[in-house]
TORMIGU-567148 format. One record per residue (C-alpha): chain; x, y, z; residue number from 1; residue in one letter. Coordinates in pm, whole numbers, plus 50000, padded with zeros to 5 digits. Layout:
<sites>
SITE mol  east north    up seq type
SITE   A     X     Y     Z NUM    A
...
</sites>
This chain:
<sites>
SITE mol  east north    up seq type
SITE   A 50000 50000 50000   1    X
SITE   A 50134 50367 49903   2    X
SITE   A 50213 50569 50152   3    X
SITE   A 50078 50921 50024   4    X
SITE   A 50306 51131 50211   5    X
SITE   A 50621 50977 50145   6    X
SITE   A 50663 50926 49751   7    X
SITE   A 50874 50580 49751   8    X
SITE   A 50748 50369 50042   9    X
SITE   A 50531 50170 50132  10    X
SITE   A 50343 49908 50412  11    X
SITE   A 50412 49559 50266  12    X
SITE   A 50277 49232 50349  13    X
SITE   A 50441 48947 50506  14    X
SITE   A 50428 48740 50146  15    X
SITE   A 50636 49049 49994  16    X
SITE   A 50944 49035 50253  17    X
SITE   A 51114 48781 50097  18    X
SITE   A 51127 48980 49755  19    X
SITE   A 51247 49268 49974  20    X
SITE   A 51527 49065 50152  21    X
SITE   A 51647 48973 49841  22    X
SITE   A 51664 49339 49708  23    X
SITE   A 51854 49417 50035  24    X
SITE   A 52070 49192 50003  25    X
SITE   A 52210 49309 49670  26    X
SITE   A 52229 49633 49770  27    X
SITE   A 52437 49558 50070  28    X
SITE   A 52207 49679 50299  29    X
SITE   A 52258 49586 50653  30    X
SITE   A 51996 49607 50843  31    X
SITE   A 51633 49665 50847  32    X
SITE   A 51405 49801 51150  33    X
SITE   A 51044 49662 51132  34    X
SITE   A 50740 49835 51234  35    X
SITE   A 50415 49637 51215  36    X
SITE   A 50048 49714 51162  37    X
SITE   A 49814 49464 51364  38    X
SITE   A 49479 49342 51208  39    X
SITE   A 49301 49465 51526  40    X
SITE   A 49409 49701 51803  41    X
SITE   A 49276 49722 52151  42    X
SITE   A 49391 49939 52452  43    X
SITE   A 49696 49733 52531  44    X
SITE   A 49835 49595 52192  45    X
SITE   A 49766 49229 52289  46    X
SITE   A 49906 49175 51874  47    X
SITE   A 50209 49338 51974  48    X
SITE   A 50318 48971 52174  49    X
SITE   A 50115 48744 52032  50    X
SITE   A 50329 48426 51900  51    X
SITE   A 50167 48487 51514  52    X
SITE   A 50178 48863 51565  53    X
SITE   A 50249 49048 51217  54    X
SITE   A 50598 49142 51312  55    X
SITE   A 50672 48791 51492  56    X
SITE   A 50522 48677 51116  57    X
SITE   A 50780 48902 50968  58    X
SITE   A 51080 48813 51158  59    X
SITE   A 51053 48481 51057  60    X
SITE   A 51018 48550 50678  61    X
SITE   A 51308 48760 50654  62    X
SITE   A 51536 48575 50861  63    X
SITE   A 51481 48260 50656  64    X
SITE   A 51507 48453 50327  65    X
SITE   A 51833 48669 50422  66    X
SITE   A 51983 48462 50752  67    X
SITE   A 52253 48734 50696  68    X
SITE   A 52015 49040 50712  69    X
SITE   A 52017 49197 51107  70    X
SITE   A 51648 49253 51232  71    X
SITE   A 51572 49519 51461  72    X
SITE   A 51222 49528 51576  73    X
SITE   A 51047 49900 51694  74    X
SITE   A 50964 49823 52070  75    X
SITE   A 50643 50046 52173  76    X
SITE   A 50245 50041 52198  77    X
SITE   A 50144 50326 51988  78    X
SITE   A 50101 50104 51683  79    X
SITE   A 49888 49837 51812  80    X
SITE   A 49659 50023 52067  81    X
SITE   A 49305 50175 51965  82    X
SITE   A 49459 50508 52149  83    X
SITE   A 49747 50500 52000  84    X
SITE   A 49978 50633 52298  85    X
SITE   A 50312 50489 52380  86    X
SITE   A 50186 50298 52702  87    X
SITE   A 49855 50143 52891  88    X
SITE   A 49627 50438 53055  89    X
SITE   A 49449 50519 53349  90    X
SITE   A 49132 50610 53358  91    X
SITE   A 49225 50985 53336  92    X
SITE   A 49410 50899 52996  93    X
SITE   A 49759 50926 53190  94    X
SITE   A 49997 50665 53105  95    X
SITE   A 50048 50444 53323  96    X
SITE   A 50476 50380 53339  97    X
SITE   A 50512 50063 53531  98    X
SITE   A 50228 49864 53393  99    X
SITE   A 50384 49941 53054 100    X
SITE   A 50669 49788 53142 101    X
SITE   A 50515 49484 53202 102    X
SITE   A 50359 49487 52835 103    X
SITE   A 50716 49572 52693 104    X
SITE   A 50920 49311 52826 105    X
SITE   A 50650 49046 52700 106    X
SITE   A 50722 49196 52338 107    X
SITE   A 51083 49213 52375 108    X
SITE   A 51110 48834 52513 109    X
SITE   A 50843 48748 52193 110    X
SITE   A 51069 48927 51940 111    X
SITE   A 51372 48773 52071 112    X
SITE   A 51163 48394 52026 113    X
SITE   A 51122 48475 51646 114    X
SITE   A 51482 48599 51608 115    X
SITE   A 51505 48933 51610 116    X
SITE   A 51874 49045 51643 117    X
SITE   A 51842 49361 51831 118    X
SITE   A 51504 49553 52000 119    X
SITE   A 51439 49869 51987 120    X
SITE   A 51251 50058 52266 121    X
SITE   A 51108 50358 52140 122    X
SITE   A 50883 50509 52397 123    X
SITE   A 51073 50719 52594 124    X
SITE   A 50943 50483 52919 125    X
SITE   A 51155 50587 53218 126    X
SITE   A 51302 50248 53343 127    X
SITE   A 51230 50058 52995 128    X
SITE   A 51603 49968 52883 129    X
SITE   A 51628 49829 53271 130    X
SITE   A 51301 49666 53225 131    X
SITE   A 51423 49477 52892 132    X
SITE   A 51753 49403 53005 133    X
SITE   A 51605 49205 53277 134    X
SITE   A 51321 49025 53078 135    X
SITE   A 51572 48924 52779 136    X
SITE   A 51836 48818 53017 137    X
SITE   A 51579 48606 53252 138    X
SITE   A 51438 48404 52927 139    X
SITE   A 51813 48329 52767 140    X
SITE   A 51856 48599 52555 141    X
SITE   A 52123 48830 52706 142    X
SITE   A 52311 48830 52386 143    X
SITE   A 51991 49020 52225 144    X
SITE   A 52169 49407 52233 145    X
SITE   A 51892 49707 52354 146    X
SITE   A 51941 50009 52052 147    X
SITE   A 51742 50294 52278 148    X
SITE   A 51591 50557 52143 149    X
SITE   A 51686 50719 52414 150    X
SITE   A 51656 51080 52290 151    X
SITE   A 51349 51147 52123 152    X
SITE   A 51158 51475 52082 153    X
SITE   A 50852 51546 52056 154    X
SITE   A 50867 51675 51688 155    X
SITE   A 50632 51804 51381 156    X
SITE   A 50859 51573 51170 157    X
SITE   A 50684 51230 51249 158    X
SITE   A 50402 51358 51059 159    X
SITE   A 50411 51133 50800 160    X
SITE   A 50524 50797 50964 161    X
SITE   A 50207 50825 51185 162    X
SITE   A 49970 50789 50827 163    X
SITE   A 50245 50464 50747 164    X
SITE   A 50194 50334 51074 165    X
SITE   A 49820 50455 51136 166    X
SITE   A 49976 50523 51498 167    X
SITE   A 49844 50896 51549 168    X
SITE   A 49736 51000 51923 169    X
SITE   A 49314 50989 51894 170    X
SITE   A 49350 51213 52207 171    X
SITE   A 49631 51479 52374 172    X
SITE   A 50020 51428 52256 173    X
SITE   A 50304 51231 52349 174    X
SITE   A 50460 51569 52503 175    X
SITE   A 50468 51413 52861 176    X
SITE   A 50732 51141 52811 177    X
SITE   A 50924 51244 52478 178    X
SITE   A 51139 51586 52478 179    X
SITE   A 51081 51956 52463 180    X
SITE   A 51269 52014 52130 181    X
SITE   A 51421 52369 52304 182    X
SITE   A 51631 52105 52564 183    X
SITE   A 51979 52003 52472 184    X
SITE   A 52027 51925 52831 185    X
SITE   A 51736 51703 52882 186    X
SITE   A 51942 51457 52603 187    X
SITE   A 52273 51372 52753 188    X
SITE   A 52049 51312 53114 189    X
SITE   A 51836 51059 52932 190    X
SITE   A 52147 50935 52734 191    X
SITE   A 52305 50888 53089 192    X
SITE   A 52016 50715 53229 193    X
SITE   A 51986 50459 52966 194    X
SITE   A 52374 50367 52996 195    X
SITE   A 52322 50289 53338 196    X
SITE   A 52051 50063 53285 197    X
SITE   A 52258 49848 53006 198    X
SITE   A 52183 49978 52668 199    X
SITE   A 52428 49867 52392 200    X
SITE   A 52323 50158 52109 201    X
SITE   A 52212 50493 52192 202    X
SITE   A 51961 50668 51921 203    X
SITE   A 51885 51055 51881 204    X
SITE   A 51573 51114 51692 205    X
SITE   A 51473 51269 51484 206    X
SITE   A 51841 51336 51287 207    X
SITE   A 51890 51675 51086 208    X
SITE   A 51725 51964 51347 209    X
SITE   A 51919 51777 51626 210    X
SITE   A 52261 51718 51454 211    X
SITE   A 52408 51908 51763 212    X
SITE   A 52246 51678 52002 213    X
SITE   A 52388 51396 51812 214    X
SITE   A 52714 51574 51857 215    X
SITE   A 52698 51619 52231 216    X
SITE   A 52573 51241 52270 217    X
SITE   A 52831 51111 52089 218    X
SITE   A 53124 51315 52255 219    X
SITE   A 52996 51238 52616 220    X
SITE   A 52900 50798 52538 221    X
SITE   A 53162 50744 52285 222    X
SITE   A 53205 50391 52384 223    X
SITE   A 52822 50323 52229 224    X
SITE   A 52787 50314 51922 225    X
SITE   A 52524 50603 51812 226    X
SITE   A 52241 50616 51580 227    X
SITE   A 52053 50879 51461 228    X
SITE   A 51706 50851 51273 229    X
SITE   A 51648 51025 50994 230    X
SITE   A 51217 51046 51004 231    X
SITE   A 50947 51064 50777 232    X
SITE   A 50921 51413 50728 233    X
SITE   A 51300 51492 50668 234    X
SITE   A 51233 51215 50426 235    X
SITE   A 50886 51395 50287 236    X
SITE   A 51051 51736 50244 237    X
SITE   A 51371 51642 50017 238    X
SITE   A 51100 51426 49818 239    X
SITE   A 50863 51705 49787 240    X
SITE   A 51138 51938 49676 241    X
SITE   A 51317 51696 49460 242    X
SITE   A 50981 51641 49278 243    X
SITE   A 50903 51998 49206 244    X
SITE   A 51252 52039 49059 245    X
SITE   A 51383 52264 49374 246    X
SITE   A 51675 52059 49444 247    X
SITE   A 51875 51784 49284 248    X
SITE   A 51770 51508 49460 249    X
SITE   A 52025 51232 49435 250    X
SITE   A 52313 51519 49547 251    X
SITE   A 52141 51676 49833 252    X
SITE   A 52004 51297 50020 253    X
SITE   A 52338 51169 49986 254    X
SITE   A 52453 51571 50145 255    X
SITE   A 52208 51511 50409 256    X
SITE   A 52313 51138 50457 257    X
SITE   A 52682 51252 50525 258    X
SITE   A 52563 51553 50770 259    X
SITE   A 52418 51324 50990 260    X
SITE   A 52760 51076 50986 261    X
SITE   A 52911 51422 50995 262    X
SITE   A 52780 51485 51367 263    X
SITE   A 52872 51134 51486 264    X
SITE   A 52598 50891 51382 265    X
SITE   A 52762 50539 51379 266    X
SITE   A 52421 50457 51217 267    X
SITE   A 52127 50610 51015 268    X
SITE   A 51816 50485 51012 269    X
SITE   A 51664 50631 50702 270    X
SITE   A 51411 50563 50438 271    X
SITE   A 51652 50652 50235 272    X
SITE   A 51858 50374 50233 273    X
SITE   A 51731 50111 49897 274    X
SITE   A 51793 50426 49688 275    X
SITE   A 52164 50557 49900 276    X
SITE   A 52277 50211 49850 277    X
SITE   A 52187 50227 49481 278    X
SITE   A 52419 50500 49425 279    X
SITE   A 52692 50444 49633 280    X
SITE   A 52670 50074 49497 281    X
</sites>
């Protein structure tokens, strides 16, 4: 299915993943981070752990089509509850930290079952790295590496992934638990936090307005390796410009690619990567 807002990609099935492997794989891509869409979605994301869950489905496919390819799976509730918030509420419509917790470590351990090679929380949970650390490790799977998103803002830029993902709030914002985009601060505090509590990667999201913070995160952890996300609507807005002829569009992703290694990324997750690899292939 076409995602509107971002010209290029799209939500694919299960039965197309292992044509996608396969393109991966000769364009030396590395890695892939999967995001899934449930068939139904309730206030807690029951999909989001269920044994035949669409991403458990899609770990399987691609690790038997590209054994080689590493799978990182998006750790949160926003995708798979009818609220679409980051954790379980109260009553009030507060989430509720602790109780979410509980839901996230039953995804992480389910992930982990279906051979995902690294989880990635991305709900800005206070305590959630701790929380999956000990979950993985309890169930046999303390070689399964945490990749936190442990700085995230709350930014206009996600516009777009939340039409991919159909993950929109239907009520308030995720303001509470994910930054004030004024706070370089706030970052290396976080950062700190999720060291403590055994991550293995860092992430600072989104990428090009925060190319300082990835900077600062980078100087201060440089033992972790650091990624850096490059969203949907830094995606949407070379696109758009690239298709009205404002900008050569080739030239200025691959510019914008190298900014963001520039600042210190170890990693980019971008949406630009089938078409990056293209040309640097």
């Amino acid at each position: 299915i076409p995602i509107s807002s971002m010209p290029g990609q799209f939500r694919l099935s299960v039965d197309q993943l292992t044509g996608e492997a396969a393109e991966l794989k000769a364009l030396g891509v590395p890695a892939v981070v999967l995001f899934g869409i449930p068939a139904h979605k309730d206030p807690i994301g029951l999909e989001n752990f269920a044994d035949d869950g669409i991403v458990q489905q899609a770990i399987r496919a691609l690790k038997e089509a590209n054994p080689e390819l590493v799978v990182i799976t998006d750790v949160c509730l926003c995708e798979y509850t009818d609220h679409g918030h980051c954790g379980l509420l109260d009553e009030a419509g507060y989430v509720l930290n602790d109780e979410t917790l509980d839901v996230l470590q039953k995804v992480v351990v389910s992930h982990a079952r279906c051979g995902a090679d690294i989880v990635a929380p991305s709900g800005m949970i206070d305590g959630m790295v701790a929380a999956i650390r000990s979950a993985l490790d309890g169930e046999g799977y303390s070689h399964t590496p945490v990749m936190s998103y442990a700085v995230k803002y709350a930014s206009a830029f996600y516009g777009p992934f939340r039409e991919a993902a159909d993950g929109a709030p239907q009520f308030g914002d995720r303001k509470t638990h994910q930054m004030d985009p004024g706070n370089a601060e706030e970052a290396l505090r976080e950062a700190a936090l999720d060291v403590t509590e055994g991550a293995d990667f860092l992430m600072v999201k989104p990428a090009l307005p925060y190319l300082d913070v990835i900077r600062r995160v980078k100087e201060r952890f440089p033992e972790l390796p650091l990624a850096a996300y490059n969203v949907s609507g830094e995606y949407a807005m070379l696109k758009a410009a690239a298709a009205n002829g404002w900008l050569d569009e080739q030239r200025v992703i691959l510019e914008t690619l190298t900014g963001i290694r520039r600042a210190g990324a170890d990693l980019i997750l971008t949406y630009h990567a089938k078409e990056a690899a293209g040309w640097l292939g």
